[in-house]
Backbone as JSON, one array per atom type, in Angstrom:
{
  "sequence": "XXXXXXXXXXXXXXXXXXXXXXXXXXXXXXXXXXXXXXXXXXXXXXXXXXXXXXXXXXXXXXXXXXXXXXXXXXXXXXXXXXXXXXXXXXXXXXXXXXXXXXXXXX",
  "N": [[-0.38, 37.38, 23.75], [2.49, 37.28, 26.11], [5.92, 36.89, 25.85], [6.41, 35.16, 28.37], [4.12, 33.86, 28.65], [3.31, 30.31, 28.5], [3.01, 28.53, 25.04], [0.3, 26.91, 23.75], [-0.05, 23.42, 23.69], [0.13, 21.97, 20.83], [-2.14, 19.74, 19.28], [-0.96, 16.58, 18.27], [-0.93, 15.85, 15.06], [-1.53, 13.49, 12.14], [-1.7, 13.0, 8.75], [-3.24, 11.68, 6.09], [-3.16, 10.55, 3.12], [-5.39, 10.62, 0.41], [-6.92, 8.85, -2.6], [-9.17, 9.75, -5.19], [-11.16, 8.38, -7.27], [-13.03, 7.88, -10.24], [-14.02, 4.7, -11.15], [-14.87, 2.2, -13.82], [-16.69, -0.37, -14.95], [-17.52, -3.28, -16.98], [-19.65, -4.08, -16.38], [-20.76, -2.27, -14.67], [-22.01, 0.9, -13.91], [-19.89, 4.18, -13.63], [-18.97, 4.47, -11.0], [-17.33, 5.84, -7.36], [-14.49, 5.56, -6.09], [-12.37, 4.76, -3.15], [-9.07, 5.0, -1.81], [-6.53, 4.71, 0.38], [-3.2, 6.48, 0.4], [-1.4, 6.77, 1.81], [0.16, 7.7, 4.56], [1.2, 10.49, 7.07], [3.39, 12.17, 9.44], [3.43, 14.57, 8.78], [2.36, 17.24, 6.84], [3.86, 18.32, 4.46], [5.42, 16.15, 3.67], [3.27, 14.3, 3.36], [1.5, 15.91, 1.04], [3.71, 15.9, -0.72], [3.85, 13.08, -1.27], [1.1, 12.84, -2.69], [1.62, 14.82, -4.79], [3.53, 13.21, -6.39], [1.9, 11.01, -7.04], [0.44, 11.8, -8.46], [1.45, 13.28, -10.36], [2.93, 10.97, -11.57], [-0.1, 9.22, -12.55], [-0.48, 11.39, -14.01], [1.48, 11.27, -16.19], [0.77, 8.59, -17.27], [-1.51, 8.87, -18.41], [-1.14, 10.69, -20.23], [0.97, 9.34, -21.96], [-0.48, 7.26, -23.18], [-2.18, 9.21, -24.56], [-0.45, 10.44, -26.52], [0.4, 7.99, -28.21], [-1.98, 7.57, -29.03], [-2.54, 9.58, -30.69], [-4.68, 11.91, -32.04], [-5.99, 13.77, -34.92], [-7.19, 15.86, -32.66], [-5.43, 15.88, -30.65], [-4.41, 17.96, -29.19], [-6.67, 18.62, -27.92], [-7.1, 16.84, -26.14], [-5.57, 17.41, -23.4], [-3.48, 16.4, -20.63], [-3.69, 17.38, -17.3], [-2.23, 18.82, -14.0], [-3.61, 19.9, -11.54], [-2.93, 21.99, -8.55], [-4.49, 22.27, -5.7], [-5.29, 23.71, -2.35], [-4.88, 21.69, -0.71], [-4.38, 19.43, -1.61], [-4.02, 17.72, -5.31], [-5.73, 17.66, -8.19], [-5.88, 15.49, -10.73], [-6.67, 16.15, -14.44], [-8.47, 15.8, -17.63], [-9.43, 17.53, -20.41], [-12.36, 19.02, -19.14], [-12.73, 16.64, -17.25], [-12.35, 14.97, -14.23], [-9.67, 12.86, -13.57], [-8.73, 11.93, -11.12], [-8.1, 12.49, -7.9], [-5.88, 13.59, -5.85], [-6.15, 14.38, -2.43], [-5.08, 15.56, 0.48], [-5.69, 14.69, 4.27], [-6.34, 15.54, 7.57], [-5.97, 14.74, 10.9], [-6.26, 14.37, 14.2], [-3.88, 12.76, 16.17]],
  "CA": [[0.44, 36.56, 24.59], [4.07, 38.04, 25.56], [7.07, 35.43, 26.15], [6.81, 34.28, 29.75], [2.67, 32.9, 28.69], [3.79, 29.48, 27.32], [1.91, 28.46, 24.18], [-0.91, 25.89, 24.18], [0.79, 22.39, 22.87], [-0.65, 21.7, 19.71], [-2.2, 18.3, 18.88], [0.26, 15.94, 17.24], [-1.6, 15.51, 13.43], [-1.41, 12.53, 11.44], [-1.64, 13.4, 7.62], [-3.72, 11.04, 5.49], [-3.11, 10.52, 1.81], [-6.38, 9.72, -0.34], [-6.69, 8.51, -4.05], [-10.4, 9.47, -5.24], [-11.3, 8.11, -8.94], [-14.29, 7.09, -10.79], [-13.79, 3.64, -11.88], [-16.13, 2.0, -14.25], [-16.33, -1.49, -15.28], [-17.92, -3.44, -18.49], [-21.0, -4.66, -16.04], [-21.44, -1.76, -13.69], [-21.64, 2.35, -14.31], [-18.85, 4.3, -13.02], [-18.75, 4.21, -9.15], [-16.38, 6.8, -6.96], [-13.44, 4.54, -5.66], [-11.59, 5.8, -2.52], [-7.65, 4.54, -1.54], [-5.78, 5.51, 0.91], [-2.27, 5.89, -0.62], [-0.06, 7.09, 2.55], [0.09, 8.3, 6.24], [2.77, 10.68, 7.38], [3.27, 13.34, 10.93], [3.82, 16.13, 8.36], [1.67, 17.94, 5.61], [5.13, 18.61, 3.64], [5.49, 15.07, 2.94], [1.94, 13.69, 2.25], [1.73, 16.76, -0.41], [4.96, 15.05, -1.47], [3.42, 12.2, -1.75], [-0.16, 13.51, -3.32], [2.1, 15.38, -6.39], [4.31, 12.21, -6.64], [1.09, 10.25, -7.78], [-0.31, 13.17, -9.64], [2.74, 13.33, -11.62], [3.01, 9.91, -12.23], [-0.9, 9.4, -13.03], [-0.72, 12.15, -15.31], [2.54, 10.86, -17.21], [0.61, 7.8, -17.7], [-2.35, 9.38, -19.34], [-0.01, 11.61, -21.75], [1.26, 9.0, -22.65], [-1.87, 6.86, -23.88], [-2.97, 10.08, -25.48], [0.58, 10.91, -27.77], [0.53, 7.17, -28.3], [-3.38, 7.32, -29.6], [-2.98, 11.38, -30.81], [-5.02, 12.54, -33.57], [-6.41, 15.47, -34.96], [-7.74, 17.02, -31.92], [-4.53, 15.73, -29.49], [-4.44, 19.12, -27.97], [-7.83, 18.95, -27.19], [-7.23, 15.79, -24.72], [-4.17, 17.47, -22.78], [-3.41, 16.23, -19.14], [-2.99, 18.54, -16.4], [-2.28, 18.82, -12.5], [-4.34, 21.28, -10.97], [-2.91, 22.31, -7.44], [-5.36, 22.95, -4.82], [-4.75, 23.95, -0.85], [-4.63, 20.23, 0.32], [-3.89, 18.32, -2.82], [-3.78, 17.99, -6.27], [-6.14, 16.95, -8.97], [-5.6, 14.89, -12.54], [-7.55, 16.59, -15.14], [-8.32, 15.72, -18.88], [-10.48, 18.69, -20.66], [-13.12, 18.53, -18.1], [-13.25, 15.69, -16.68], [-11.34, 15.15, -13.26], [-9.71, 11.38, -13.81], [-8.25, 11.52, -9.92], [-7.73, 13.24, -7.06], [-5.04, 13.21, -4.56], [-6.28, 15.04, -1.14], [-4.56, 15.43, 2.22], [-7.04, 15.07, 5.08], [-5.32, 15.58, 8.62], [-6.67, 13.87, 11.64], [-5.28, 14.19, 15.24], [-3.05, 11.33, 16.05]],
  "C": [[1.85, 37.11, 24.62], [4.7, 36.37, 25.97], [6.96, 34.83, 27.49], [5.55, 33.52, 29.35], [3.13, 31.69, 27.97], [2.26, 29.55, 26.27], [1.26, 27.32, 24.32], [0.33, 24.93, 23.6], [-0.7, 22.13, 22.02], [-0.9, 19.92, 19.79], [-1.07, 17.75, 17.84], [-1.27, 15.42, 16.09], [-1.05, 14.02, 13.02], [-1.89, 13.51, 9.59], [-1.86, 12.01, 6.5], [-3.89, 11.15, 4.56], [-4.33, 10.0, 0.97], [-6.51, 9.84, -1.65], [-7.92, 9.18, -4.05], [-10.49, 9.65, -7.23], [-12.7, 7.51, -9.24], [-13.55, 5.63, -11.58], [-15.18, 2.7, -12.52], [-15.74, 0.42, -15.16], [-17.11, -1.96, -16.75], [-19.33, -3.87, -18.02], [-21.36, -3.4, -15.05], [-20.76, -0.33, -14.5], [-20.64, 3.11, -13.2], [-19.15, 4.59, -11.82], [-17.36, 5.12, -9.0], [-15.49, 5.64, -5.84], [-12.26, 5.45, -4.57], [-10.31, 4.82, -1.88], [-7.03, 5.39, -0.81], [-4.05, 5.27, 0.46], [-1.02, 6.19, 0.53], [-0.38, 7.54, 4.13], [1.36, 9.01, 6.61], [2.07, 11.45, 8.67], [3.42, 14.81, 10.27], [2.85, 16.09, 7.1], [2.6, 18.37, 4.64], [4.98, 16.86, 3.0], [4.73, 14.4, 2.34], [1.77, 14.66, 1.12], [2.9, 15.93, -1.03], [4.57, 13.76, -2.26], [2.05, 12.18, -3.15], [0.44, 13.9, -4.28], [2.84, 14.2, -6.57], [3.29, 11.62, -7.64], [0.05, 10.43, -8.48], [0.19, 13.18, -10.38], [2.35, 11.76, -12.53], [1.62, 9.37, -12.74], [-0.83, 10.51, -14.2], [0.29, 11.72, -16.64], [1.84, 9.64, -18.03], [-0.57, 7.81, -18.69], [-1.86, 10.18, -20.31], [0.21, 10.69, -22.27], [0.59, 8.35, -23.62], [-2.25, 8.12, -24.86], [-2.25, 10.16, -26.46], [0.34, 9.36, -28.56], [-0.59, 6.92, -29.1], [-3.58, 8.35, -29.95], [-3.53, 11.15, -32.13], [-5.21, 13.71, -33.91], [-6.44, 16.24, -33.79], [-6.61, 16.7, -30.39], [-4.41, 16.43, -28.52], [-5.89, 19.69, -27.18], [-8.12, 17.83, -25.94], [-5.96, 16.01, -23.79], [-4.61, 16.83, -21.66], [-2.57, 16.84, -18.87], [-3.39, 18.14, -15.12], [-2.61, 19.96, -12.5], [-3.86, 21.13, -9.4], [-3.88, 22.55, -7.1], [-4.52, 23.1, -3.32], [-4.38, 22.08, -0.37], [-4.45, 19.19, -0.68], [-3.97, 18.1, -4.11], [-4.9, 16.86, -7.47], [-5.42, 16.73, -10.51], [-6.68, 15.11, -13.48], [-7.15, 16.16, -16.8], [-9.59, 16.18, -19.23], [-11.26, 18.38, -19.28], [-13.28, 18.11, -17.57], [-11.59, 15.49, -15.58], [-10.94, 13.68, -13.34], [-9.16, 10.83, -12.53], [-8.33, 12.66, -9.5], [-6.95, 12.93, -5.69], [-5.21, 14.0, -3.25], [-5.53, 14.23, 0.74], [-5.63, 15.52, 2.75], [-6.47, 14.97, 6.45], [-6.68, 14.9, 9.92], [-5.98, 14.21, 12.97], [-5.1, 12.79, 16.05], [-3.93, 10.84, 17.38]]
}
């Protein structure tokens, strides 16, 4: 394409924030629980949002763990794992959330 071809107009996006967690109760086995946690026009800000409540999920599991540490403390770290579209909450193995962007046209 040189400069006089205009360019196509792009669809206007929407940018959909989703929680996804296993939650498990004292009468039922754990079940996959889905929340939507935001809506923006930009993929800058729902990521914004998505590490916001990655962060703060993970702070809240550190802290339970220092708070309950024993011997093997460093064997229950919590970590954010970046991915392309959003960010999971990990402890050893086990994924305890996930924050994914999912885009949509508006």
């Amino acid at each position: 394409m040189d400069s006089s071809t205009p360019s196509p107009l792009l669809p206007n996006e929407t940018f959909l924030v989703y929680r996804f967690a296993l939650v498990a109760t004292e009468s039922e086995p754990a079940t996959q629980k889905i929340a939507k946690v935001g809506e923006f026009n930009s993929a800058e800000a729902a990521l914004d949002l998505a590490r916001d409540h990655a962060v703060a999920l993970a702070a809240t599991h550190t802290s339970a763990v220092v708070s309950g540490a024993k011997a093997g403390a460093a064997e229950n770290s919590v970590r954010i794992v970046p991915s392309e579209w959003g960010y999971d909450v990990k402890r050893d193995y086990r994924t305890l959330a996930r924050f994914w962007v999912y885009s949509r046209a508006a």
